[in-house]
Biopython code that builds the backbone (N, CA, C, O; Angstrom):
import numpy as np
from Bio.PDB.StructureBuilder import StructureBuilder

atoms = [
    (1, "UNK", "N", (-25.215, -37.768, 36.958)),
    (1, "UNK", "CA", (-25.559, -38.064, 35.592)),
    (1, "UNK", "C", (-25.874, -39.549, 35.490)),
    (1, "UNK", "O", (-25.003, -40.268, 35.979)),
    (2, "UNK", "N", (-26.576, -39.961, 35.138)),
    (2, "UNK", "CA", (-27.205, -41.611, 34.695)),
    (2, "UNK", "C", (-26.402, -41.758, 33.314)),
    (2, "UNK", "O", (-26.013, -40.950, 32.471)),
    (3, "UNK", "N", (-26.317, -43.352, 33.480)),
    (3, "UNK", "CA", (-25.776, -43.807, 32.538)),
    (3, "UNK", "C", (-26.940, -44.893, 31.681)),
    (3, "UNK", "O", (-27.764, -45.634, 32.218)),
    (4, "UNK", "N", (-26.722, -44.728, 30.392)),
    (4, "UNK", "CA", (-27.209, -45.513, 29.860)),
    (4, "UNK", "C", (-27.045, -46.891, 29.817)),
    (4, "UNK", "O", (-26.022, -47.178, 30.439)),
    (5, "UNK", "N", (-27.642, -47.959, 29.320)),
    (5, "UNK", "CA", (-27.346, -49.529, 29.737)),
    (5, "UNK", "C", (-27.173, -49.364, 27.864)),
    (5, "UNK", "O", (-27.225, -48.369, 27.142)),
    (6, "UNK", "N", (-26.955, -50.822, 27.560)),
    (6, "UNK", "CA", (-27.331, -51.539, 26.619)),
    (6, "UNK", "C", (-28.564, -51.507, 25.808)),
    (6, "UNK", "O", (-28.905, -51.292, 24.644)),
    (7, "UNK", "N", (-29.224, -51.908, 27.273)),
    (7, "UNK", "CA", (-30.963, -51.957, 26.901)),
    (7, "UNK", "C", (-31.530, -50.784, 26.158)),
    (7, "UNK", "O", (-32.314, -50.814, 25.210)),
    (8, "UNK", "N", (-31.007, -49.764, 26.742)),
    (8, "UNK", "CA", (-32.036, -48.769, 26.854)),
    (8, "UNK", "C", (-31.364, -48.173, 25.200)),
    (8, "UNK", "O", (-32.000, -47.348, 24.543)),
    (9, "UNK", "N", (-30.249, -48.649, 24.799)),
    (9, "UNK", "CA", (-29.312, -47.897, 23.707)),
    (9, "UNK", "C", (-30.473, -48.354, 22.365)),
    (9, "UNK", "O", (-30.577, -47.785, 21.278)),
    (10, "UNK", "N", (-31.404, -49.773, 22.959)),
    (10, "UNK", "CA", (-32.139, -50.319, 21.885)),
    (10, "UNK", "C", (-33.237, -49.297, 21.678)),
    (10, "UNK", "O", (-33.677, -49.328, 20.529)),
    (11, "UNK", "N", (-33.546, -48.808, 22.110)),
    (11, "UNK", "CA", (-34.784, -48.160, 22.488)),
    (11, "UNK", "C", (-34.730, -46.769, 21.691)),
    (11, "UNK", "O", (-35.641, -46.191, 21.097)),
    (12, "UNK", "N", (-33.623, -46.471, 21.830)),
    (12, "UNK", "CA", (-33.082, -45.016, 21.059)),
    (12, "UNK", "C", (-33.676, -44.755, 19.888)),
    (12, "UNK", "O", (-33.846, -45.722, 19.144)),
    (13, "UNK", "N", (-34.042, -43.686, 19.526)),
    (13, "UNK", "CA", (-33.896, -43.670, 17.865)),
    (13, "UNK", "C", (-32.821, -43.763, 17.615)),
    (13, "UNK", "O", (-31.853, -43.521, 18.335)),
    (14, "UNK", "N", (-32.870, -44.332, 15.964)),
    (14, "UNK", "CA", (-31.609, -44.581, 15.239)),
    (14, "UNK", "C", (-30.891, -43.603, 14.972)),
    (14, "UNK", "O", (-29.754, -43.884, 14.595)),
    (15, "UNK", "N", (-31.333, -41.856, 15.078)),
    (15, "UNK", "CA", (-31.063, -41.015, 14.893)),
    (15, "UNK", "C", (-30.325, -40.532, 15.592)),
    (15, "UNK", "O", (-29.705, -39.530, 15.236)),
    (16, "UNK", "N", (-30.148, -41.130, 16.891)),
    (16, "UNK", "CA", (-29.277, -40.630, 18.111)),
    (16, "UNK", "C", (-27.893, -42.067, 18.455)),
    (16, "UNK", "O", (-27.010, -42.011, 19.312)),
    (17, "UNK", "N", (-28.159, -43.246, 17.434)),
    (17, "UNK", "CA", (-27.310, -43.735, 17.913)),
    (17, "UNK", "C", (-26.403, -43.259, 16.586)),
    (17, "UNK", "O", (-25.518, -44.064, 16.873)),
    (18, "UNK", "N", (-26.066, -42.844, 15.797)),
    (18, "UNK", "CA", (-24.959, -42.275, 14.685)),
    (18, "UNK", "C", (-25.160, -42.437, 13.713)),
    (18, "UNK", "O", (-24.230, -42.116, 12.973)),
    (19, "UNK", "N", (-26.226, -42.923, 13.119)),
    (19, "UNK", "CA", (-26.633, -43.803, 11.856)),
    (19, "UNK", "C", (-27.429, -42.792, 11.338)),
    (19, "UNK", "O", (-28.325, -42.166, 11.905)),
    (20, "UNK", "N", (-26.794, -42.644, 9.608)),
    (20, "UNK", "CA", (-26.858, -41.389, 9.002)),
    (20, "UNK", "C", (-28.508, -41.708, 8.238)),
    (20, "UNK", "O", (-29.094, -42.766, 8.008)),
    (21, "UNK", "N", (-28.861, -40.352, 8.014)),
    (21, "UNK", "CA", (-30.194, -40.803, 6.702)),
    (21, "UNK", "C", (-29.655, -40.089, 5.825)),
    (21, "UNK", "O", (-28.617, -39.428, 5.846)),
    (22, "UNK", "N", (-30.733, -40.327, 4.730)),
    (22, "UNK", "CA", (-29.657, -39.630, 3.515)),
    (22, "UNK", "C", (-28.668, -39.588, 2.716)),
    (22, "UNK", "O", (-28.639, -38.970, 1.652)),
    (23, "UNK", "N", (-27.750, -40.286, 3.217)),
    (23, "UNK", "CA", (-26.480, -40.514, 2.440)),
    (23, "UNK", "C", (-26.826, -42.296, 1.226)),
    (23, "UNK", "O", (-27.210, -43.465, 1.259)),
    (24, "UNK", "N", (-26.456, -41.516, 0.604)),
    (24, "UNK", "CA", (-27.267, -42.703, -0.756)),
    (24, "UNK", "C", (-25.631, -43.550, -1.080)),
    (24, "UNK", "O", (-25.639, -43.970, -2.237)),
    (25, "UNK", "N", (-24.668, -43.785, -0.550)),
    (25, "UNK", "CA", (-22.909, -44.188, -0.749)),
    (25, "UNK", "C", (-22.444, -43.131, -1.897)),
    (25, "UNK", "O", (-23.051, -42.418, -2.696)),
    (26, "UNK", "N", (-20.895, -43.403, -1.556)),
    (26, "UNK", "CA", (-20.253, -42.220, -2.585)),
    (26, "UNK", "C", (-21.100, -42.246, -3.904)),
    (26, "UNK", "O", (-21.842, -43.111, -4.368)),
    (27, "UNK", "N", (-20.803, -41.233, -4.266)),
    (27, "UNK", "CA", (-20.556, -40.554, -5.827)),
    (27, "UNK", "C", (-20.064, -41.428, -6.453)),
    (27, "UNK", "O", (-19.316, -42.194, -5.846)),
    (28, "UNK", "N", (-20.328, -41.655, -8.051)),
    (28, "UNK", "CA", (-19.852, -42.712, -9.047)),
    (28, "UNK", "C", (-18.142, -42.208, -9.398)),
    (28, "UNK", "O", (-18.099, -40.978, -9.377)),
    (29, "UNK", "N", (-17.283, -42.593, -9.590)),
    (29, "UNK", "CA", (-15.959, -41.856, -10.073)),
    (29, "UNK", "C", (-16.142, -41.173, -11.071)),
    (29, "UNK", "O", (-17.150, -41.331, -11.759)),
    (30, "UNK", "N", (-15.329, -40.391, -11.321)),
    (30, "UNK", "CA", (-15.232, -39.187, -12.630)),
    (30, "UNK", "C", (-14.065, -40.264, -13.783)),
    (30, "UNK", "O", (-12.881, -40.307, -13.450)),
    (31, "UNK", "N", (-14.427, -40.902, -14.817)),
    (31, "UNK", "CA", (-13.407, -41.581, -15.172)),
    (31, "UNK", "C", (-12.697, -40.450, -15.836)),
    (31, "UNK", "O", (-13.055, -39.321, -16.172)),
    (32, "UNK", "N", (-11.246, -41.304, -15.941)),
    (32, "UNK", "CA", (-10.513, -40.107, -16.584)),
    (32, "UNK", "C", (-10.352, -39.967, -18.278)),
    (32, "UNK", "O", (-10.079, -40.890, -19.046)),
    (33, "UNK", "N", (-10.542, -38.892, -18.546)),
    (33, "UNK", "CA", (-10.884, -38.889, -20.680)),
    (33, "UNK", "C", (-9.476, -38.766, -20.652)),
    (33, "UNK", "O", (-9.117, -39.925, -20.862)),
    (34, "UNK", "N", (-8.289, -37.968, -20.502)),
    (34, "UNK", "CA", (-7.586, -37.663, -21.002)),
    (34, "UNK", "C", (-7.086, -36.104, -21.522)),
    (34, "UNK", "O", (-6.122, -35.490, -21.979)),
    (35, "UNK", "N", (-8.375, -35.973, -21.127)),
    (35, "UNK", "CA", (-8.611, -34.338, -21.933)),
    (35, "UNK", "C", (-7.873, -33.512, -20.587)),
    (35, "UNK", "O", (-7.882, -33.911, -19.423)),
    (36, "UNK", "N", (-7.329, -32.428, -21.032)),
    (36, "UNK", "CA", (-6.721, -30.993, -20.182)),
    (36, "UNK", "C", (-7.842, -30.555, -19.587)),
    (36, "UNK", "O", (-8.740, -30.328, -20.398)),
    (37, "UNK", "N", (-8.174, -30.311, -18.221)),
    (37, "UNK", "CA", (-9.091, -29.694, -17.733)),
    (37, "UNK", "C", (-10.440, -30.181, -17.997)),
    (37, "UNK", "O", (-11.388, -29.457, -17.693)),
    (38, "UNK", "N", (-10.649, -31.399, -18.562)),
    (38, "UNK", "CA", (-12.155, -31.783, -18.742)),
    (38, "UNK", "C", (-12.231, -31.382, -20.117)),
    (38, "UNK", "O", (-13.212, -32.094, -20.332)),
    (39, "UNK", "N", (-11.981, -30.739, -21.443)),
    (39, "UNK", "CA", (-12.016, -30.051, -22.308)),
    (39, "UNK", "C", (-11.968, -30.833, -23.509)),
    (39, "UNK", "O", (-10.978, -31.546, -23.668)),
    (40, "UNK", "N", (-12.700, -30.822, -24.218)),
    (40, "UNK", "CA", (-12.815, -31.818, -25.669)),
    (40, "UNK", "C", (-11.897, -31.106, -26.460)),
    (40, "UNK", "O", (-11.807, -29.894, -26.266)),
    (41, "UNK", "N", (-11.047, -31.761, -27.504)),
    (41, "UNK", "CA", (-10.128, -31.571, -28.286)),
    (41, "UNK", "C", (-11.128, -30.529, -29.525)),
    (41, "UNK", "O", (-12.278, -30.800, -29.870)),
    (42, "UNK", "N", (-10.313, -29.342, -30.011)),
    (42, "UNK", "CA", (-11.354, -28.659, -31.305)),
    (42, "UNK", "C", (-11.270, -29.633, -32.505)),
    (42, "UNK", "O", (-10.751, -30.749, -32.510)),
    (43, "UNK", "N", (-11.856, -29.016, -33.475)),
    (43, "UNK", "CA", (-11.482, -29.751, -34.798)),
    (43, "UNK", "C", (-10.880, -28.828, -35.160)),
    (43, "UNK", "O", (-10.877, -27.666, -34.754)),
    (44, "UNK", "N", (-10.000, -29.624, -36.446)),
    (44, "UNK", "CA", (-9.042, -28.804, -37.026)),
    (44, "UNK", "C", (-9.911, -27.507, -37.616)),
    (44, "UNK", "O", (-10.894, -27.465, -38.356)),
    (45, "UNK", "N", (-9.060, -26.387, -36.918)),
    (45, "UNK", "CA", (-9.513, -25.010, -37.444)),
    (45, "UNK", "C", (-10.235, -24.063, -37.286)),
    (45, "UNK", "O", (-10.463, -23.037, -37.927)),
    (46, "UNK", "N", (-10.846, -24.814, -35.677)),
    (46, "UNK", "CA", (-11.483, -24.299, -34.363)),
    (46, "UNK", "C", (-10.742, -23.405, -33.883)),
    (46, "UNK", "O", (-9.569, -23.513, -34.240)),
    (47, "UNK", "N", (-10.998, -22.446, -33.120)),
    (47, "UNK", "CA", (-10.362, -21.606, -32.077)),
    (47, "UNK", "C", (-11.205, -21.349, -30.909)),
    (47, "UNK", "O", (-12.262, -20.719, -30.936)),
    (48, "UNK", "N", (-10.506, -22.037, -29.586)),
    (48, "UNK", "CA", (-10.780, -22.145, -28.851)),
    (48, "UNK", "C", (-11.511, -20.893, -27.559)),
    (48, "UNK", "O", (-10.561, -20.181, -27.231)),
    (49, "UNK", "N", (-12.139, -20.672, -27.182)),
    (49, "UNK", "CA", (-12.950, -19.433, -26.725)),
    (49, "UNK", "C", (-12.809, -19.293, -25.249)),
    (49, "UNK", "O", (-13.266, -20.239, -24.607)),
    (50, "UNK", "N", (-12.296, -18.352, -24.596)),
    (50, "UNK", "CA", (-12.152, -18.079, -23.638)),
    (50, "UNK", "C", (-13.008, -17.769, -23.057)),
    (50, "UNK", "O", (-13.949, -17.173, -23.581)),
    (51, "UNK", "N", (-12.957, -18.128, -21.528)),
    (51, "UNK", "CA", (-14.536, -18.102, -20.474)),
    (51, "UNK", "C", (-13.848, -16.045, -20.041)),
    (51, "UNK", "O", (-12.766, -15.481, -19.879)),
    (52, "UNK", "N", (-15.212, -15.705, -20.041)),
    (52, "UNK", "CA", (-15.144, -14.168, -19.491)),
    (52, "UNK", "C", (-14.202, -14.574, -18.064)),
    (52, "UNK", "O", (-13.547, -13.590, -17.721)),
    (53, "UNK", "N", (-14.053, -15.384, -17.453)),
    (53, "UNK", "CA", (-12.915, -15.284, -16.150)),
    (53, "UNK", "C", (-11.531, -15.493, -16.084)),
    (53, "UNK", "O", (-10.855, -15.549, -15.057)),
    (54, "UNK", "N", (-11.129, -15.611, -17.311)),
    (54, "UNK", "CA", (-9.613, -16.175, -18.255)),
    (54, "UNK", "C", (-9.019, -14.937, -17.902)),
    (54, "UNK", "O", (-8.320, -14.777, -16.902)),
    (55, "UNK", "N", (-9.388, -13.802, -18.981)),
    (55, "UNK", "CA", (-8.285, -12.914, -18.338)),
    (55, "UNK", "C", (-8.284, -11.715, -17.287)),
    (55, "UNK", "O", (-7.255, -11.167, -16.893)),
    (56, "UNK", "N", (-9.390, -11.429, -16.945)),
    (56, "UNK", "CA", (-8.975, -11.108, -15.347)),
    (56, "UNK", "C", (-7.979, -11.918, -14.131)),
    (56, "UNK", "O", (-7.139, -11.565, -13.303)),
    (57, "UNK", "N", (-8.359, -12.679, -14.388)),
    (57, "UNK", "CA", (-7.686, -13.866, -13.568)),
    (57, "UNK", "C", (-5.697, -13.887, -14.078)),
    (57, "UNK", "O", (-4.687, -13.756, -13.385)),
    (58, "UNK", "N", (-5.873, -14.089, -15.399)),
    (58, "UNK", "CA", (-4.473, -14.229, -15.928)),
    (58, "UNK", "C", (-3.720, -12.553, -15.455)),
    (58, "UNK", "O", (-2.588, -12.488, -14.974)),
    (59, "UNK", "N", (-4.575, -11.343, -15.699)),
    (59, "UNK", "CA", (-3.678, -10.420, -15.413)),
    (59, "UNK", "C", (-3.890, -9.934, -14.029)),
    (59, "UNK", "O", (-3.290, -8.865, -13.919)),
    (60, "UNK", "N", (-4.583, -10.313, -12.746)),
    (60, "UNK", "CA", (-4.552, -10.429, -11.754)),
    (60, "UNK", "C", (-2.741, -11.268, -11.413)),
    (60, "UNK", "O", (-1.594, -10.867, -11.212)),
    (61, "UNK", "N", (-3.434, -12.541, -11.516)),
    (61, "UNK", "CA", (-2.181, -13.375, -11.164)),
    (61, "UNK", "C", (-0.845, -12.948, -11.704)),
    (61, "UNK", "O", (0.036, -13.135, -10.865)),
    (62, "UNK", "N", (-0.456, -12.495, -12.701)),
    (62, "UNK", "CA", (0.366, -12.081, -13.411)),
    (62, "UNK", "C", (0.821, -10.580, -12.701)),
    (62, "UNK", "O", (1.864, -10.431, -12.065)),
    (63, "UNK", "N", (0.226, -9.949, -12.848)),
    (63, "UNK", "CA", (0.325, -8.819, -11.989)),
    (63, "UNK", "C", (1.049, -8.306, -10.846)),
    (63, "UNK", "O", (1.835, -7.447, -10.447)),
    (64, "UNK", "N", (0.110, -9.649, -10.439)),
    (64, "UNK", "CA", (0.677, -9.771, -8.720)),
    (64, "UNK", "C", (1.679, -10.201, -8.597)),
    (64, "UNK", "O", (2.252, -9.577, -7.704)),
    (65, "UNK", "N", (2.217, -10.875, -8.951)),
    (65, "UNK", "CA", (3.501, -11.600, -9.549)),
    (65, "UNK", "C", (4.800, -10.542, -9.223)),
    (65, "UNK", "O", (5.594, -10.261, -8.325)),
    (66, "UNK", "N", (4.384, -10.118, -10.778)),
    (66, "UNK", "CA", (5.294, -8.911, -11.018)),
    (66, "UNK", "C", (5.413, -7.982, -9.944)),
    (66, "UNK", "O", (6.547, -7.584, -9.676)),
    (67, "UNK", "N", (4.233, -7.477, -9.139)),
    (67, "UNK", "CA", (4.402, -6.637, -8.213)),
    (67, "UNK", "C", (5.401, -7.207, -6.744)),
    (67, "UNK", "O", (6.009, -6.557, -5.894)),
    (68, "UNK", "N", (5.213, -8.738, -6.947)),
    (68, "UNK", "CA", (5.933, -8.914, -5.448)),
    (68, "UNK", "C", (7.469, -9.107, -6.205)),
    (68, "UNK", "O", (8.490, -8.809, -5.586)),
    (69, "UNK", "N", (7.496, -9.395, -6.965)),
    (69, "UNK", "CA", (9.033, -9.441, -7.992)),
    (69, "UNK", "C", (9.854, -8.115, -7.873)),
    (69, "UNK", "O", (11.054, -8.196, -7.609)),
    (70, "UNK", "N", (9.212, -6.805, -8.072)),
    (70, "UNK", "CA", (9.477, -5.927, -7.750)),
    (70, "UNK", "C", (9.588, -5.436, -6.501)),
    (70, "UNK", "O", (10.737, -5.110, -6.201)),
    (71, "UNK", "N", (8.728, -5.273, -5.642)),
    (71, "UNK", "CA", (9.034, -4.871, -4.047)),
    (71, "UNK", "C", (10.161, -6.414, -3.732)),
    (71, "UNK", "O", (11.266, -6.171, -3.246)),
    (72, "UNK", "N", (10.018, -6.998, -3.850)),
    (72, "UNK", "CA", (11.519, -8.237, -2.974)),
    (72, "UNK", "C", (12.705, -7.594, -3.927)),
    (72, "UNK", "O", (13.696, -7.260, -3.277)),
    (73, "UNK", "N", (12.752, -7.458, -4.754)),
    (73, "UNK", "CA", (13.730, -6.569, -5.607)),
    (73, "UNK", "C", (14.484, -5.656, -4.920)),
    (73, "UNK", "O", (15.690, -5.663, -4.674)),
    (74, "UNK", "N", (13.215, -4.492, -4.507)),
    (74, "UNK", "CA", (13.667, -2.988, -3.817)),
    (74, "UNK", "C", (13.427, -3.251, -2.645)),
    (74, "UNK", "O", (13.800, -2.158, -2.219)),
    (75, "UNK", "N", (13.214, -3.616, -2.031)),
    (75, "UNK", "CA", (12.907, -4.070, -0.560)),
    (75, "UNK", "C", (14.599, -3.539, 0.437)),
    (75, "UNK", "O", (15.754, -3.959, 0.370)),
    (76, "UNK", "N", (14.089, -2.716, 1.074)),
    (76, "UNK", "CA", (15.577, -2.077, 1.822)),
    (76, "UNK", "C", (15.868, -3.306, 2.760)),
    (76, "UNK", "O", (15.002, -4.023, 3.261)),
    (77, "UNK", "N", (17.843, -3.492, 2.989)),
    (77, "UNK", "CA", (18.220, -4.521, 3.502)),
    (77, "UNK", "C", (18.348, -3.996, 5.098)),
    (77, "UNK", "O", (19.196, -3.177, 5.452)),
    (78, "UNK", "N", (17.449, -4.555, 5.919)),
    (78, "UNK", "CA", (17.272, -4.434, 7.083)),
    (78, "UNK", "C", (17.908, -5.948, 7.752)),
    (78, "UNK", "O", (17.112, -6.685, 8.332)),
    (79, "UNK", "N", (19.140, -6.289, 7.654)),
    (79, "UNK", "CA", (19.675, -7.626, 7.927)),
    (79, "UNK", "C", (20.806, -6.811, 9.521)),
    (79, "UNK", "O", (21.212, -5.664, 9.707)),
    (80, "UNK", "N", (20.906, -7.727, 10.109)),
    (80, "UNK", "CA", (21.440, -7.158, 10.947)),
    (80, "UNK", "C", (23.144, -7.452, 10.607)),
    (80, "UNK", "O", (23.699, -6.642, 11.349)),
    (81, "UNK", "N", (23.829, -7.929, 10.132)),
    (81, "UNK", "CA", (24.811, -7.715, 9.268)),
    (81, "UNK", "C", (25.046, -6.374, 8.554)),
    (81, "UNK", "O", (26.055, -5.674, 8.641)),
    (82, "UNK", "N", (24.010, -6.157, 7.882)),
    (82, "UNK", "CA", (24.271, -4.650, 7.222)),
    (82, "UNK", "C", (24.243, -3.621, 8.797)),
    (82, "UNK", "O", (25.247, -2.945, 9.022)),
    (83, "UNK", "N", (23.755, -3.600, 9.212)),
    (83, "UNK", "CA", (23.297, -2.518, 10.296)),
    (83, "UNK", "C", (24.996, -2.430, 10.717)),
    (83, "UNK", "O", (25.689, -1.456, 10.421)),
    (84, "UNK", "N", (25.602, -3.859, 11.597)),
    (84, "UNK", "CA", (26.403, -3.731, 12.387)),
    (84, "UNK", "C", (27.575, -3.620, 11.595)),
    (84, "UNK", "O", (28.524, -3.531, 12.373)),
    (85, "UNK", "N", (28.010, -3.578, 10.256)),
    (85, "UNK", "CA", (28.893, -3.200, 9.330)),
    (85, "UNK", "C", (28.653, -1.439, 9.382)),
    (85, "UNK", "O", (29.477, -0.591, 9.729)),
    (86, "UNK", "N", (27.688, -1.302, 9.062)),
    (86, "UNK", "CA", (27.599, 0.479, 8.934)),
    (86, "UNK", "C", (27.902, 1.017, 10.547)),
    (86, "UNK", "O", (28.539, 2.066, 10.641)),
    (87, "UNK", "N", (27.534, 0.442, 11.613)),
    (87, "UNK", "CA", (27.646, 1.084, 13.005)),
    (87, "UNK", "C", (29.317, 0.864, 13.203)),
    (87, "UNK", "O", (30.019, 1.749, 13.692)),
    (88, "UNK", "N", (29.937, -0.654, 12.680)),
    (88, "UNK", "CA", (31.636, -0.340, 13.334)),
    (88, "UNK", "C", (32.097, 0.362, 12.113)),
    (88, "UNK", "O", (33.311, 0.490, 12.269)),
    (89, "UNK", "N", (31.669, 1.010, 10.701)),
    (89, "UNK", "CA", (32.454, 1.992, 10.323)),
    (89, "UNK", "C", (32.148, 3.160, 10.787)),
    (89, "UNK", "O", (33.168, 3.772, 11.104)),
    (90, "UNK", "N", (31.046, 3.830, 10.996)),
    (90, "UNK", "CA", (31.074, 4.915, 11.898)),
    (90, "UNK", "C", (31.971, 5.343, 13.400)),
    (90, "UNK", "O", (32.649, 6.307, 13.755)),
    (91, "UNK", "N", (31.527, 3.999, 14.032)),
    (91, "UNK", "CA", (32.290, 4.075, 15.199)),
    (91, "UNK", "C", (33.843, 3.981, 14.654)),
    (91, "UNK", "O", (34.470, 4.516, 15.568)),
    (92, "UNK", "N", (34.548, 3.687, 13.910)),
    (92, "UNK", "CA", (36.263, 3.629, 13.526)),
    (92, "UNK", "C", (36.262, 4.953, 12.970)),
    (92, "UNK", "O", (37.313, 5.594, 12.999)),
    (93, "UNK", "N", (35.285, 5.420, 12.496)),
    (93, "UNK", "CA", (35.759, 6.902, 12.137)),
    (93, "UNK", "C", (35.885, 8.068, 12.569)),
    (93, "UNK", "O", (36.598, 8.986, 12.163)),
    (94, "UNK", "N", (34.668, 7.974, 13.998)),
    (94, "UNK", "CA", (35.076, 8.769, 15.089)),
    (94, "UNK", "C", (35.841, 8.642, 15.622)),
    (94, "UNK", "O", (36.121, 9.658, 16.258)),
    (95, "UNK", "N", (36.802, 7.437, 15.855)),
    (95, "UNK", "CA", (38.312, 7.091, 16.062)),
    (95, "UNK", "C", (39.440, 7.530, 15.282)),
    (95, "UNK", "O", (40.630, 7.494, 15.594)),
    (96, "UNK", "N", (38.979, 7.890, 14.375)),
    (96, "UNK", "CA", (40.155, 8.003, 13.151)),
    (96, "UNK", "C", (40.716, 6.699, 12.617)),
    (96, "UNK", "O", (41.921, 6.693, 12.365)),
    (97, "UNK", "N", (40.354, 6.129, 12.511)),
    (97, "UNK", "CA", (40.740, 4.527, 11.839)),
    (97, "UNK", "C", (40.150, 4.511, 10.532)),
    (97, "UNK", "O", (39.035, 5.031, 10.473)),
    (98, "UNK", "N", (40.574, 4.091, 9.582)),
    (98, "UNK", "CA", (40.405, 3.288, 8.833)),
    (98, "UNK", "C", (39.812, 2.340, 8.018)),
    (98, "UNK", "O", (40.704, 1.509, 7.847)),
    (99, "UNK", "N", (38.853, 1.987, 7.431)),
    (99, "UNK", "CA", (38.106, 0.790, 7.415)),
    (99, "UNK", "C", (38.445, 0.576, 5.789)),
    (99, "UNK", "O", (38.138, 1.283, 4.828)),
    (100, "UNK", "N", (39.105, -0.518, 5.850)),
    (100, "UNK", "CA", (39.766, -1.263, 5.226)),
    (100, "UNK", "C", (40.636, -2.392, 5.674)),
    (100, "UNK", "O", (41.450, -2.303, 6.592)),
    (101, "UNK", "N", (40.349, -3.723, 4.784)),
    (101, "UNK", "CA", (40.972, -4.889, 5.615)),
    (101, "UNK", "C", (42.043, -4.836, 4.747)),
    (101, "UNK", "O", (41.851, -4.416, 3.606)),
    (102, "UNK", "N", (43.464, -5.298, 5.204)),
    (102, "UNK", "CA", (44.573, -5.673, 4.254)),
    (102, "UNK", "C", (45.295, -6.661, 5.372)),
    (102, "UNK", "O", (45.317, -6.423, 6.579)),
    (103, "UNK", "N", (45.702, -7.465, 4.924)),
    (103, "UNK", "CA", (46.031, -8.916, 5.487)),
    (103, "UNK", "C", (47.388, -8.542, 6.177)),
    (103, "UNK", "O", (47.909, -7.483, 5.827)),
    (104, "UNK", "N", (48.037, -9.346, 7.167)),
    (104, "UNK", "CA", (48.881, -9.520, 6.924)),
    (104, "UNK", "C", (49.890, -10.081, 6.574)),
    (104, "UNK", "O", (49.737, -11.225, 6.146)),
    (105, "UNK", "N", (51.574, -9.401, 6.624)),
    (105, "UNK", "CA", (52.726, -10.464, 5.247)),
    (105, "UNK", "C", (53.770, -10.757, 5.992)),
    (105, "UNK", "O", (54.705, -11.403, 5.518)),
]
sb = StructureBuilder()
sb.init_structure("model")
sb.init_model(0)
sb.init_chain("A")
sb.init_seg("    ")
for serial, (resi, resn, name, xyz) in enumerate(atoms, 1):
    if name == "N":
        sb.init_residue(resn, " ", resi, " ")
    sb.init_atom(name, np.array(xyz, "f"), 0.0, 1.0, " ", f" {name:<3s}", serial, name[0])
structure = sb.get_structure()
């Protein structure tokens, strides 16, 4: 593979040494109004109008919500604590034992 010199880097188009076209510098800033969401204040006695994507969106999200609220709710306890509590009372009962703790005095 050959290496390039210095020299030859002059020679390049500008296009190949990294130097952008097109880019005109950032964007001017967005100053900030104050307003919620970009949104001009009504006048008194306005009512404010919802975009057709308001409430799909609200009872989507909402929804979904509720639905994972519910399954983590009912969600069967597959902890291995529960498992090995239910396996040594079985196993003590094919023993004839007991399962019940009482301290002793």
């Amino acid at each position: 593979m050959r290496m390039l010199h210095s020299s030859s880097l002059r020679t390049l188009p500008r296009c190949r040494r990294g130097l952008r076209f097109g880019s005109h510098g950032a964007p001017p800033p967005n100053e900030p109004t104050g307003n919620l969401f970009g949104e001009k204040p009504l006048k008194p006695g306005q009512k404010r109008v919802k975009e057709f994507w308001e409430n799909p969106w609200n009872i989507g999200m909402w929804g979904s919500m509720l639905f994972v609220t519910i399954g983590l709710y009912y969600k069967p306890d597959t902890s291995i604590e529960t498992w090995a509590l239910a396996e040594a009372q079985r196993r003590m009962a094919e023993r004839g034992e007991v399962y019940k703790y009482e301290p002793r005095q």
